[in-house]
ZAMARGU-4260 file (C-alpha; in steps of 0.2 Angstrom, whole numbers, plus 5000, padded with zeros to 4 digits):
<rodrens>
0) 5229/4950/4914 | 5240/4935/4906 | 5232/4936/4889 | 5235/4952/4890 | 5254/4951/4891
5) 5255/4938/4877 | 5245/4949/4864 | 5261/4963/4870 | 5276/4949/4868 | 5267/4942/4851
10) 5265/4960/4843 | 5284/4962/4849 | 5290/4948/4840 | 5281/4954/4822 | 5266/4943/4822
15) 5252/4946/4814 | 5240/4952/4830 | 5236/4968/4833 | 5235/4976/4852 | 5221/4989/4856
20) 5214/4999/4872 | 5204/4989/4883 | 5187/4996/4882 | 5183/5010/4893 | 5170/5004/4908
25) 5150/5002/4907 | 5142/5019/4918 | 5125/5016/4922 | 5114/5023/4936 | 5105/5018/4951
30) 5090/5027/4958 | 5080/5028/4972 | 5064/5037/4978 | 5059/5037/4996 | 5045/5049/4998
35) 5046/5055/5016 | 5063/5054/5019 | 5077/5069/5023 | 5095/5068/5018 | 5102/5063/5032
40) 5090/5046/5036 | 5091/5045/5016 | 5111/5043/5016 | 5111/5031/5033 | 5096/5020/5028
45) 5098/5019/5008 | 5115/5028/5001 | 5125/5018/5013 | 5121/5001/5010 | 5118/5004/4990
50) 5136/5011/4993 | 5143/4993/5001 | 5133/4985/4983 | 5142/4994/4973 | 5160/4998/4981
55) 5168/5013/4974 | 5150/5020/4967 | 5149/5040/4965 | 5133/5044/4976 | 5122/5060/4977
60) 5107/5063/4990 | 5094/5075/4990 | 5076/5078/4999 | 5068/5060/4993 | 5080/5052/4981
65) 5096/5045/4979 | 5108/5043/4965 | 5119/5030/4961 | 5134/5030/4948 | 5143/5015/4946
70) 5158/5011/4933 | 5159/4995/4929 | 5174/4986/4917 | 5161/4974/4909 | 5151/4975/4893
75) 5135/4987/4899 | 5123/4972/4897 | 5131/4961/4908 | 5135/4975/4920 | 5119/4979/4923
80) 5113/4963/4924 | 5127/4959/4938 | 5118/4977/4947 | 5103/4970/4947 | 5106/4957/4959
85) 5118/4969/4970 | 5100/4980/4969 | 5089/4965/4975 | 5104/4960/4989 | 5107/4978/4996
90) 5096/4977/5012 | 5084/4994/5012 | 5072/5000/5021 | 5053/4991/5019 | 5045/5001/5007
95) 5061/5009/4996 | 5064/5001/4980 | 5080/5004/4968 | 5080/5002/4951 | 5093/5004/4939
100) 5093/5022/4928 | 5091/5022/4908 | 5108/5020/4896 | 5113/5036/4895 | 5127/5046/4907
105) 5126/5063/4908 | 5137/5067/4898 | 5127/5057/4883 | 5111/5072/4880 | 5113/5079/4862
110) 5098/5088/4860 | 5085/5096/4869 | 5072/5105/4861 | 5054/5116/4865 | 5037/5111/4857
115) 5024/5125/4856 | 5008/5131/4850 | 5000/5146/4853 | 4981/5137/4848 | 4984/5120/4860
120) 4985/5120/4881 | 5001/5115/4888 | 4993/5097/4893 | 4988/5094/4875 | 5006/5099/4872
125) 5014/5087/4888 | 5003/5073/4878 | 5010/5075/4862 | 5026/5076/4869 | 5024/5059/4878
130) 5011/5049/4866 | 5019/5057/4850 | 5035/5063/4851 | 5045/5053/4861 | 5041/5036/4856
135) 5046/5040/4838 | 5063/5045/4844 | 5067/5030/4856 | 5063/5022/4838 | 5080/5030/4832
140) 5095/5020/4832 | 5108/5026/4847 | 5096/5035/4857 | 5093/5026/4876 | 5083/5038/4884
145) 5069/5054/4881 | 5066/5063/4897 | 5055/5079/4897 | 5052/5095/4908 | 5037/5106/4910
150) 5018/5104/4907 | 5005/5096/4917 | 5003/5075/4913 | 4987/5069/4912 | 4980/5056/4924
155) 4962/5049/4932 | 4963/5054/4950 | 4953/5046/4961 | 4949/5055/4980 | 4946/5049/4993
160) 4932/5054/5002 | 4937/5050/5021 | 4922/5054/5028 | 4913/5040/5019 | 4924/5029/5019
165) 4926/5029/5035 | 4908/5028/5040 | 4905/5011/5030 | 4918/5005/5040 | 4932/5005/5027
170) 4948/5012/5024 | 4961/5016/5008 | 4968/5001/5009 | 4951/4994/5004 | 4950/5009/4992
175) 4969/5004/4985 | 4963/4985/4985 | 4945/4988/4975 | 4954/4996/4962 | 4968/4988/4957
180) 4960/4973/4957 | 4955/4977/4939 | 4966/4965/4927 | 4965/4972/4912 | 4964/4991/4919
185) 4948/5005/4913 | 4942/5011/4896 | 4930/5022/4906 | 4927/5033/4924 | 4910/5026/4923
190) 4921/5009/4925 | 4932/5015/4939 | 4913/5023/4949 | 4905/5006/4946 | 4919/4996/4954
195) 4912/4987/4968 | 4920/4989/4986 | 4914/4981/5001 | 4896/4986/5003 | 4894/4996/4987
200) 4905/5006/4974 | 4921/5015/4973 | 4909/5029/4966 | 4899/5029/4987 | 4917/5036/4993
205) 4930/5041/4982 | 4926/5054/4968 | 4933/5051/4951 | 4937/5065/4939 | 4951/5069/4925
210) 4966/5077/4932 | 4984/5083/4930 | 5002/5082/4938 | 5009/5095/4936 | 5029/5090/4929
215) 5042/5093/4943 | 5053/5104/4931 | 5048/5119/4928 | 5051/5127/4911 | 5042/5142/4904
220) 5045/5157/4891 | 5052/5171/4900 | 5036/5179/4897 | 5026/5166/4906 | 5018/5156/4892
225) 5021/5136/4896 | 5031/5125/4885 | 5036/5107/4887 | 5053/5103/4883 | 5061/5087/4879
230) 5080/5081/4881 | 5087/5066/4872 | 5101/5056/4877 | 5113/5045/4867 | 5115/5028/4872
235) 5131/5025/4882 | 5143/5020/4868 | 5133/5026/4853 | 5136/5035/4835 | 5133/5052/4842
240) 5135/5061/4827 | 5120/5050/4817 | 5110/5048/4833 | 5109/5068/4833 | 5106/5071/4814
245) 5092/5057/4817 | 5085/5064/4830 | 5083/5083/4823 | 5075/5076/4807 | 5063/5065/4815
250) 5058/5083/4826 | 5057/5091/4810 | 5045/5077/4801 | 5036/5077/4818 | 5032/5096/4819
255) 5025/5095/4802 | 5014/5080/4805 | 5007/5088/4819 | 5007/5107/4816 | 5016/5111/4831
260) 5032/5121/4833 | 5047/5111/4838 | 5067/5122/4840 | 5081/5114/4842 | 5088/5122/4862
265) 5106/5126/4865 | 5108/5130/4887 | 5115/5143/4895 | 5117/5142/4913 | 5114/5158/4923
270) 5115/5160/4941 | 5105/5172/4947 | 5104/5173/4966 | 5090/5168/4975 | 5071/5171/4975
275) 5063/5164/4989 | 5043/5163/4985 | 5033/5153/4973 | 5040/5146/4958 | 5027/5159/4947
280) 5032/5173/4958 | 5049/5168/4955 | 5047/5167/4937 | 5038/5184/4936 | 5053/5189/4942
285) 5065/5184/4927 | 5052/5190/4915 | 5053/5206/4919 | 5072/5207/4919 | 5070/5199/4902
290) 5059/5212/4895 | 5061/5212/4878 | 5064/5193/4876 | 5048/5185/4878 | 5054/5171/4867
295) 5066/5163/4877 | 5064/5147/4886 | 5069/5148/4907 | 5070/5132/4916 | 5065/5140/4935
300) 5068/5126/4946 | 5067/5107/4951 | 5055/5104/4962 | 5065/5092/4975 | 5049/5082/4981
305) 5050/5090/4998 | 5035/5095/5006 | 5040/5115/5006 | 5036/5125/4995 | 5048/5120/4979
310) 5059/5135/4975 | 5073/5140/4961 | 5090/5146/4966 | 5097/5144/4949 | 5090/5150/4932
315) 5095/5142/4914 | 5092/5151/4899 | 5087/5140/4884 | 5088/5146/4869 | 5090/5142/4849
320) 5106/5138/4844 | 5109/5153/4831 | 5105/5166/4844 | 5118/5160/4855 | 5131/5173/4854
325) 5121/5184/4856 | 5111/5180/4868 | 5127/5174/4881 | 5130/5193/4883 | 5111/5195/4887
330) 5114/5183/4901 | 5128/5190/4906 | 5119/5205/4912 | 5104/5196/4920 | 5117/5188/4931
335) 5116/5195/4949 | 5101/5207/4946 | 5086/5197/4952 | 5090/5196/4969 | 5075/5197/4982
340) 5086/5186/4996 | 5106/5181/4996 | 5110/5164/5002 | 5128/5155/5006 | 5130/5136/5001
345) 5142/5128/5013 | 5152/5112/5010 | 5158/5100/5022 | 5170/5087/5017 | 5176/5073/5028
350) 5175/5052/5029 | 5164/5050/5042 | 5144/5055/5041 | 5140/5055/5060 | 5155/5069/5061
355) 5145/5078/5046 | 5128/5079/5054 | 5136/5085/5070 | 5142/5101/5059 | 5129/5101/5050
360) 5119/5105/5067 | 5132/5117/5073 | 5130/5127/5056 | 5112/5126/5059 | 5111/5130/5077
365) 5117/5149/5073 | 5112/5152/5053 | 5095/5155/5045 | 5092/5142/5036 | 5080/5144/5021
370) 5062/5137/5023 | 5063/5126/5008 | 5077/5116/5018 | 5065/5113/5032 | 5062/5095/5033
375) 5044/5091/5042 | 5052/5077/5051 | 5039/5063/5057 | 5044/5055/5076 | 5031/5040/5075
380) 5025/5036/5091 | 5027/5014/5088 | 5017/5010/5103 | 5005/5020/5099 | 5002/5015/5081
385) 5005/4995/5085 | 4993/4996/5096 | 4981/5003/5081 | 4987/4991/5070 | 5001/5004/5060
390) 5016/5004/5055 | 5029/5013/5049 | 5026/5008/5031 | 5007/5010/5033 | 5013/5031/5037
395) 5024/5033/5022 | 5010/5026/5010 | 4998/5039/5018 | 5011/5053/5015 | 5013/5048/4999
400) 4999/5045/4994 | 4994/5064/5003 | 5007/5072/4994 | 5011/5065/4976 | 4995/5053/4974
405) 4999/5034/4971 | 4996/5026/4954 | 4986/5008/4958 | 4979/5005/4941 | 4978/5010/4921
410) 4966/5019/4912 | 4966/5015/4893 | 4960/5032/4884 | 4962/5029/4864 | 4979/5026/4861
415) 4986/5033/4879 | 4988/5022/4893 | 4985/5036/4909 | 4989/5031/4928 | 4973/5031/4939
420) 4981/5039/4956 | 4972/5036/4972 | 4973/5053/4982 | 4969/5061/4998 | 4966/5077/5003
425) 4970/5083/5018 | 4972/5102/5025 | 4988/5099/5032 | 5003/5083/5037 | 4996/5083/5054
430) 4978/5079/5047 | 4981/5067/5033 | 4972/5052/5036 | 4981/5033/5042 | 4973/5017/5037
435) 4978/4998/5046 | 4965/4985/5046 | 4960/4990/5062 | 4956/5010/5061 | 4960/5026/5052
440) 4966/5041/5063 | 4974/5058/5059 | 4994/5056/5056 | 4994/5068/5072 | 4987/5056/5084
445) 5002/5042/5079 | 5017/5054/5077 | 5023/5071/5083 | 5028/5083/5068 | 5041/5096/5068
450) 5052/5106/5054 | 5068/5101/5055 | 5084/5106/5047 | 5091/5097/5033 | 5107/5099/5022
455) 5102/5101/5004 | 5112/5087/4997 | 5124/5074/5003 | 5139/5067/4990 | 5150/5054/4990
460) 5164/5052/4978 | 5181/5043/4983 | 5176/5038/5001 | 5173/5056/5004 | 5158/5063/5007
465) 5154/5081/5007 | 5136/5088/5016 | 5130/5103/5008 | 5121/5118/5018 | 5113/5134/5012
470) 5109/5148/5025 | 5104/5167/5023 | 5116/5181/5021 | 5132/5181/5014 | 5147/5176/5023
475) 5162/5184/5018 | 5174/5168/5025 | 5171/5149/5033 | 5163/5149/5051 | 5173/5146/5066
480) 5170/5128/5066 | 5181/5117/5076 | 5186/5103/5062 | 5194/5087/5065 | 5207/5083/5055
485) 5204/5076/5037 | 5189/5087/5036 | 5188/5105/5025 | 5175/5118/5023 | 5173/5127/5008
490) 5157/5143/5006 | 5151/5150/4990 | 5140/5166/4989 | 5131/5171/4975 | 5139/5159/4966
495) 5156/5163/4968 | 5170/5155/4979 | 5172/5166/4995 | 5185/5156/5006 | 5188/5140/5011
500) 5197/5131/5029 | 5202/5115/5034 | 5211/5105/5046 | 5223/5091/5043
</rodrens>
């Protein structure tokens, strides 16, 4: 502050120093996965303290994830480096990591583009997008990040057989142990079947085969066919304008070299109700409404990592740059017309999260809320599971490892470097198996397992936070709710601003 003031009284008095802006702040991200979590234990046990970290952070929480936005007035380097240990302080649950998010802000993508072929499958298309594509463009001066949505990504899955496993007296944290104890990772599945395990080989009870994930966005033509797209970001601070003539040359070069098609995207968001089903079905949907435009791109949803079924409530047209015009009346007349369900979204807005919740129930306790927002929540019985030897950390591994798989080693496959995912199949939650030293026993015998009601998302910007609640039907003005004072409801239908209330 003082050598500020005497670079203003020199320039004053004609000397021969100049005064400039201070430079605007360093906006990074913080991220965390919890599988297992709803939004509600997600704000309390991880948003909260993150938020006493980083005071005056911008926070978002869905199903499984929080987001962190932090402004800091250093230089980025140094401001992350000062996040990182406000990340290793913050006290979180056992089990929950945060890691700091790539260089970019949102505000930083400058070009997304579709790569397609009608002779290769979309995971020879994924691949190339992440073996090919994208490390020549991080190569590009400016550019901090390449994210990418759609396809299936390759992986060596290994499954547990339970059964076996159980019978030699072992369990998947054997499993886990026997193959990440591989240094230098597998060139073969012969390799991962030969790996010895307490009384034999991983091959006696897990069965190793090739797989795919597939990505939790979901992008397709409107007529079905997959696509992958990728999205490049600018690094926070850099030459926008060379970054994204760079980075469209480097597509072009690419597409040539491999004899794939790769267009330049230009987004046009279109909200167009609510389709409650399976993403295909969903999808089917939107094509048929299209008709006549098979070549455009639809991103139909972001899976949320919740163990519902994922659906889309929001569809985004993305299409080439010199069909834009043209195309934004197109959209217009698909808004509104693929409609198989109307929902409301409410927000509550108010300081205090307990007050929230309590709403939040009150909403619940007299709307239909819609099955993707139905949260299994898992009440562990403790004495139960010490007395097996489980614990609470033991039960989210097992859910995790149920639902998403667990990546415990590498696989080395020419020049790719593939996860090998430990997985478990299990018919339902209730019957996915959980290991301690002592036993393993069905997650039903430990825990009781019910749906419960969640808000979609929870935000906090300025000390307020504000929970967000779909329901069924349309609501024509805010519920009767009796709000404390500070606290305001707003409710939107069909994506338009019905009404609003609040008390002061």
């Amino acid at each position: 502050m003082h050598r500020w003031l005497v670079a203003v009284a020199l320039a004053a008095c004609d000397h021969p120093y100049t005064v400039t802006a201070p430079p605007p702040p360093s906006t990074f991200q913080v991220w965390v996965d919890a599988p297992g979590y709803g939004t509600l234990e997600l704000e309390r046990d991880v948003a909260i303290p993150l938020e006493r970290a980083f005071p005056g952070a911008r926070s978002l929480t869905t199903m499984d994830r929080v987001i962190l936005t932090v402004e800091d007035k250093g230089e980025l380097l140094a401001a992350r480096q000062r996040a990182s240990k406000a990340i290793n302080a913050a006290q979180l649950p056992d089990g929950v990591t945060a890691n700091l998010g790539p260089v970019t802000t949102e505000q930083d993508l400058i070009v997304r583009y579709a790569i397609r072929s009608p002779q290769r499958p979309v995971v020879e298309l994924r691949s190339l997008q992440d073996w090919k594509v994208r490390p020549r463009l991080l190569q590009i001066p400016g550019i901090g990040d390449v994210s990418t949505c759609g396809g299936t990504v390759e992986q060596i899955e290994v499954v547990t057989e339970v059964a076996r496993l159980t019978a030699r007296g072992l369990s998947s944290k054997d499993l886990r142990e026997a193959l990440a104890s591989s240094t230098g990772g597998y060139k073969s599945i012969d390799a991962i079947i030969a790996m010895p395990i307490r009384g034999g080989r991983i091959g006696d009870v897990a069965i190793v085969r090739r797989g795919a994930a597939r990505s939790t966005c979901l992008v397709a033509t409107a007529r079905g066919a997959d696509v992958v797209e990728g999205l490049v970001w600018l690094r926070t601070g850099s030459d926008r304008a060379g970054a994204t003539t760079g980075t469209l040359a480097t597509l072009a070069a690419i597409a040539k070299q491999l004899d794939v098609t790769i267009t330049p995207l230009e987004l046009i968001p279109v909200r167009v109700g609510f389709t409650e089903g399976e993403p295909d079905r969903t999808l089917a949907a939107v094509s048929r409404t299209l008709g006549d435009a098979p070549d455009e791109i639809v991103e139909y949803g972001q899976s949320d990592g919740g163990f519902a079924t994922a659906l889309a409530d929001e569809f985004r047209l993305v299409v080439p740059g010199a069909v834009r015009a043209a195309r934004m009346q197109h959209a217009a007349e698909i808004t509104g017309t693929v409609l198989t369900g109307k929902t409301t979204t409410l927000r509550i807005a108010g300081p205090d999260l307990d007050t929230l919740a309590r709403l939040a129930r009150t909403v619940h306790g007299w709307a239909r809320v819609p099955q993707k927002n139905l949260h299994p929540a898992i009440e562990l019985d403790r004495s139960r599971a010490a007395s097996l030897g489980i614990s609470a950390r033991d039960v989210a591994l097992a859910v995790t490892t149920w639902r998403d798989g667990e990546s415990v080693a590498v696989f080395y496959d020419r020049d790719r470097r593939l996860d090998v995912v430990l997985r478990v199949e299990a018919a339902t939650l209730a019957d996915v198996p959980v290991a301690s030293d002592k036993d393993t026993v069905p997650l039903s015998v430990i825990a009781t397992i019910r749906g419960t009601q969640m808000p979609r998302s929870i935000s906090r910007v300025a000390g307020s936070r504000t929970v967000e609640i779909e329901v069924d039907g349309t609501l024509a003005k805010p519920p009767a709710l009796s709000l404390p004072p500070g606290y305001t409801i707003t409710i939107e239908s069909q994506g338009t601003a019905s009404g609003s209330a609040s008390a002061r």
